[in-house]
C-alpha positions as CSV (number, residue, x, y, z in Angstrom):
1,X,34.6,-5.4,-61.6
2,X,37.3,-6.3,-59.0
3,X,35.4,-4.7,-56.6
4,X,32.0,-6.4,-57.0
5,X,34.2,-9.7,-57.0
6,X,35.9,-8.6,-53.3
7,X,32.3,-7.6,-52.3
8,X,31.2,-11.2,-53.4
9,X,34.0,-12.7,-51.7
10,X,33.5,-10.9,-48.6
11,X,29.6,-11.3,-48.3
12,X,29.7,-14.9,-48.9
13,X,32.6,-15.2,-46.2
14,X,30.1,-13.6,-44.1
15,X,27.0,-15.6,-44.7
16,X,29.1,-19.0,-44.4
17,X,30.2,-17.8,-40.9
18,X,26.8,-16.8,-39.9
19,X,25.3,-20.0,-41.3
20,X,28.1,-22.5,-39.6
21,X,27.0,-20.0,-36.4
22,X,23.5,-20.7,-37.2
23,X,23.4,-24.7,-37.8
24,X,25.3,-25.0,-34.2
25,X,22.6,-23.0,-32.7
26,X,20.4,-25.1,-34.8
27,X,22.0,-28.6,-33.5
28,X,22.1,-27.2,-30.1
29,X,18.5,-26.6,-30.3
30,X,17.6,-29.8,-31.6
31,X,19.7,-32.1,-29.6
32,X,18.1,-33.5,-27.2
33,X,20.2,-34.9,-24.0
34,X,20.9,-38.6,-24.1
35,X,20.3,-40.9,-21.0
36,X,23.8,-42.3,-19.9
37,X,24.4,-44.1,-17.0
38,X,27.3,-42.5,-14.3
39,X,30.3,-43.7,-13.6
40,X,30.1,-45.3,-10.1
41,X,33.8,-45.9,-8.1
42,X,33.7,-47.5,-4.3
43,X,36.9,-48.9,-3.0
44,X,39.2,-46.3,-3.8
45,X,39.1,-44.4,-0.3
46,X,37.3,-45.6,2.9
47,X,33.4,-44.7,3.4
48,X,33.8,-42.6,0.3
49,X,32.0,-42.9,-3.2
50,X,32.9,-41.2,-6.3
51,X,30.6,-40.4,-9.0
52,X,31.0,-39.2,-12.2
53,X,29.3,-38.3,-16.0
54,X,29.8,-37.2,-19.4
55,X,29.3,-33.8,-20.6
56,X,26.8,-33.7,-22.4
57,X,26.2,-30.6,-24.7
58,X,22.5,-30.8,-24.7
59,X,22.1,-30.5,-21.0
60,X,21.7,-27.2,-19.1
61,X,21.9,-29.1,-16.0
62,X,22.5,-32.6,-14.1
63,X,20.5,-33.9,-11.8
64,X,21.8,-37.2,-9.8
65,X,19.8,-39.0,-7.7
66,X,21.1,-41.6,-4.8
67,X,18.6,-44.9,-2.8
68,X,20.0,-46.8,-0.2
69,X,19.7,-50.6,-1.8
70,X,16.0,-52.3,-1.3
71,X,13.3,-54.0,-2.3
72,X,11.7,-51.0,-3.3
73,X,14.4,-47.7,-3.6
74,X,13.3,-44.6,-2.5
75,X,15.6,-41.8,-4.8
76,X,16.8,-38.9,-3.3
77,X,17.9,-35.7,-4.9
78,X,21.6,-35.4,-4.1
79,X,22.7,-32.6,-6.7
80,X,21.8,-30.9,-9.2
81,X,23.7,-28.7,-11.3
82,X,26.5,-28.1,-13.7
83,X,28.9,-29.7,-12.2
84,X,30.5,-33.6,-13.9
85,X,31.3,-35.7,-10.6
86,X,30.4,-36.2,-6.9
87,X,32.2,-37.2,-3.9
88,X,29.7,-39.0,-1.6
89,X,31.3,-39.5,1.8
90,X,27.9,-39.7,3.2
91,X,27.6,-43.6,3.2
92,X,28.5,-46.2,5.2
93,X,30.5,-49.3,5.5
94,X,29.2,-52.5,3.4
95,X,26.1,-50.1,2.9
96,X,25.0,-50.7,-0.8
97,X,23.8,-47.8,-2.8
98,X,22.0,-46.7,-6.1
99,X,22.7,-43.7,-8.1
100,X,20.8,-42.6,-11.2
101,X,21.2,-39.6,-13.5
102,X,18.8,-37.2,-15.1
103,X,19.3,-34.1,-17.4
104,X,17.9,-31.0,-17.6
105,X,17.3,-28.7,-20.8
106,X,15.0,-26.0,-20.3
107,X,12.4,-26.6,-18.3
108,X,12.3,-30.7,-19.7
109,X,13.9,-33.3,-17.2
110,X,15.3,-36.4,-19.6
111,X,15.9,-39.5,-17.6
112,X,16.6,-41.1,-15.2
113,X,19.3,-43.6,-16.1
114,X,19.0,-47.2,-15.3
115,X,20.7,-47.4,-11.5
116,X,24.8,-47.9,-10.8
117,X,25.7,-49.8,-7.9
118,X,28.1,-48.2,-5.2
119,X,29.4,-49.9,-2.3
120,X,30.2,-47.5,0.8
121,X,33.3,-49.8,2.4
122,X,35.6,-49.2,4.7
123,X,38.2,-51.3,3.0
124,X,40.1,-50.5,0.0
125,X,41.3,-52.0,-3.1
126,X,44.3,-53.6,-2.8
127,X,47.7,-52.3,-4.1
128,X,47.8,-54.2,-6.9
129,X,44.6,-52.5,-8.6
130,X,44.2,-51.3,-11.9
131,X,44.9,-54.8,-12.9
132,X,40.9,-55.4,-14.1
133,X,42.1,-56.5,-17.6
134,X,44.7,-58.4,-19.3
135,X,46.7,-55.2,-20.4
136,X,46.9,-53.9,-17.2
137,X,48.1,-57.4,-15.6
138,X,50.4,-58.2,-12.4
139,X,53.4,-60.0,-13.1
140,X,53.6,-62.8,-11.0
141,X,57.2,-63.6,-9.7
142,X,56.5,-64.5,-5.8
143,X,53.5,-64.1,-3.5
144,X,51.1,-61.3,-4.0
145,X,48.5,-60.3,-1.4
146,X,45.2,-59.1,-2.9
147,X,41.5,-59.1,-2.5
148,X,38.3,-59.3,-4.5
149,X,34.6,-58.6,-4.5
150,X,31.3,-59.3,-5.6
151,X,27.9,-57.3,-5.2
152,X,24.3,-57.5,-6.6
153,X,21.8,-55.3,-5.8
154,X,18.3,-56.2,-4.8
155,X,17.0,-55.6,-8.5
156,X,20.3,-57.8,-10.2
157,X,22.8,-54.6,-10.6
158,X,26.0,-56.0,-10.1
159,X,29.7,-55.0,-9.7
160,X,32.9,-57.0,-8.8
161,X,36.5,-56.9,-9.3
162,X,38.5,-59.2,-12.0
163,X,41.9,-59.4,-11.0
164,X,44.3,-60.3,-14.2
165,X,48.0,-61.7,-13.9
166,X,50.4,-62.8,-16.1
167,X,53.0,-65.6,-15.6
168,X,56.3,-66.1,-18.0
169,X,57.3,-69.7,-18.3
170,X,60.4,-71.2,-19.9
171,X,60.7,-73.4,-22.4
172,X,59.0,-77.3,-21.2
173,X,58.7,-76.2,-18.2
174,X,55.3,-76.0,-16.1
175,X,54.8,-73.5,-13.5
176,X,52.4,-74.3,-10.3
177,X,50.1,-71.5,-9.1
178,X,48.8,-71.4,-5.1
179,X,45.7,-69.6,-4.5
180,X,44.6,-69.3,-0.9
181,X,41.8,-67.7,0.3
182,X,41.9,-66.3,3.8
183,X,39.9,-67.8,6.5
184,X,39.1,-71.2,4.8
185,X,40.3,-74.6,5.2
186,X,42.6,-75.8,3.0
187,X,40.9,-78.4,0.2
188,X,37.9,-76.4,0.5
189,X,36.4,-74.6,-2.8
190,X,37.4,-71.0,-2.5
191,X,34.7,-68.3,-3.3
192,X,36.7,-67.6,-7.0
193,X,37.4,-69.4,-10.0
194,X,40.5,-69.3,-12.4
195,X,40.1,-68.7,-16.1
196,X,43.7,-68.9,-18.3
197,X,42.7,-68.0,-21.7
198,X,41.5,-70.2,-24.5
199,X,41.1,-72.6,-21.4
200,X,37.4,-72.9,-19.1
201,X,36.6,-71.2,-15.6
202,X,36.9,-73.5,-13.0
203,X,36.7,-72.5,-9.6
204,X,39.8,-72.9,-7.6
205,X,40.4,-75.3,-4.4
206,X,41.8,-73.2,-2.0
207,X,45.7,-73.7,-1.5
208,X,45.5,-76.4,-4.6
209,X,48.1,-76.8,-7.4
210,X,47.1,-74.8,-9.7
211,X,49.7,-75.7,-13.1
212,X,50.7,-73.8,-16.3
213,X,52.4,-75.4,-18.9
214,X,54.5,-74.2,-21.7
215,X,55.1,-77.5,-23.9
216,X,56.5,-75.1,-26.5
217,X,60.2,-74.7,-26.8
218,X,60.8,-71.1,-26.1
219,X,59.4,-69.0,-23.0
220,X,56.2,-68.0,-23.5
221,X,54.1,-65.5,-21.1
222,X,50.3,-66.7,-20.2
223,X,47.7,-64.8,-18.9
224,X,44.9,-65.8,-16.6
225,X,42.4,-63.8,-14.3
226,X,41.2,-64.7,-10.5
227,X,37.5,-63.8,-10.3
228,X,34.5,-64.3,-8.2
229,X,33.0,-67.5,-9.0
230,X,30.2,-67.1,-11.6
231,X,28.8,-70.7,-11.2
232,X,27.8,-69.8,-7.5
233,X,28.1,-66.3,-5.8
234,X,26.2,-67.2,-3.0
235,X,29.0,-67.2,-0.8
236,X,29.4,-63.3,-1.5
237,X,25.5,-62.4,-1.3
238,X,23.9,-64.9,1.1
239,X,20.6,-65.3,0.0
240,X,20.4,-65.3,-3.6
241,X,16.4,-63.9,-3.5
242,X,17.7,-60.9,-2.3
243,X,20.9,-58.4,-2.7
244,X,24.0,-58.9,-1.2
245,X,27.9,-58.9,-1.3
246,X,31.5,-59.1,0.2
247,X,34.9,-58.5,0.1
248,X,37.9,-61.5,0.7
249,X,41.4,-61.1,1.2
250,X,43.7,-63.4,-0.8
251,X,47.4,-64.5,-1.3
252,X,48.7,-65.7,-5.1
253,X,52.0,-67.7,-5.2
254,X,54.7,-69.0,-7.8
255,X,55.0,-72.3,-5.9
256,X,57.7,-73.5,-8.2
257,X,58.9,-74.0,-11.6
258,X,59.2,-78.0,-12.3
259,X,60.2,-80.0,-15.6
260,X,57.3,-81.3,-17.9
């Protein structure tokens, strides 16, 4: 009797391993890929690219396609394999370029993904980057020097950099922000706008008083973000019917702490 028990035991250890075996074979076959879009970094090293996507455990292969920016892209094959990321260094400066990404499984192509934006510059983020949300803020004590940029491809694809900061103010107290964008005249509205939260974007006069005020009574740290101005980013692209973009080069500044 003990023994028919242990061969029990032992035969339905066996079928549950061959079954748990079997449904992964089973999901692997009936997964299909899914279309996700690649990861698309520019400004991180000059006239270089980086692309990158997710494993996917339906796919047997990757295929990643790449089109200059233009009316009507023309997608070239640029790799294809097993492989998760691609350093592109064949671009060039204030180039704009497309990428898309396809999977293989079997002999069945799934795809392509809707198309990333990549910018091929030849200048770099500024040292102040990751600072793209509010968790990853600057503090701002003194004058910063950063820049910022906007793109749009021909068909609307867009990328641009949101620069956050934070500010600690003391108690009634009010402190005034500079923001001055190189190469304009002073007065002038600046490419960006200035968004402190729970407040509106407005976009910011260059080298204008920008102020911040803490009416409570004890410090308190605010939060705001320097972006490329939503209302009009014309400046960036030129002609809004087609694609376009740029890069400026700012400077941030605690003018001064004054009384309320």
């Amino acid at each position: 009797m003990k023994i028919q028990t242990l061969v029990i035991i032992t035969l339905t250890y066996i079928t549950l391993s061959c079954s748990e075996g079997f449904l992964v074979d089973m999901m692997r076959v009936i997964a299909d890929p899914v279309i996700e879009d690649p990861s698309v970094v520019s400004f991180e090293t000059e006239g270089t690219i980086y692309i990158s996507w997710v494993e996917d455990p339906g796919a047997d292969e990757y295929i990643l396609y790449k089109a200059e920016d233009a009316l009507t892209p023309v997608y070239e094959i640029i790799y294809q394999g097993t492989q998760l990321s691609l350093t592109d260094t064949d671009v060039t400066g204030e180039h704009r370029y497309l990428y898309t990404l396809s999977k293989v499984r079997g002999t069945s192509i799934f795809g392509s993904s809707d198309p990333v934006l990549g910018v091929g510059s030849l200048v770099i983020k500024d040292e102040l980057e990751d600072n793209n949300t509010k968790g990853t803020a600057t503090k701002l004590v003194w004058d910063l020097d950063a820049n910022l940029y906007y793109y749009r491809s021909n068909d609307g694809v867009e990328i641009e950099d949101l620069d956050w900061y934070s500010i600690t103010v003391p108690p009634r107290r009010k402190a005034i922000i500079v923001v001055t964008q190189s190469g304009l005249a002073s007065g002038a509205n600046s490419w960006m706008e200035y968004y402190l939260e729970s407040n509106v974007h407005r976009t910011v006069v260059n080298n204008d008083f920008i102020p911040i005020e803490n009416t409570s009574f004890d410090e308190k740290t605010f939060y705001f973000q320097i972006s490329p101005d939503s209302s009009d980013p014309t400046e960036f692209i030129g002609n809004p019917a087609i694609g376009g973009g740029g890069l400026i080069n700012y400077k941030i500044s605690l003018n001064s702490i004054q009384s309320l």
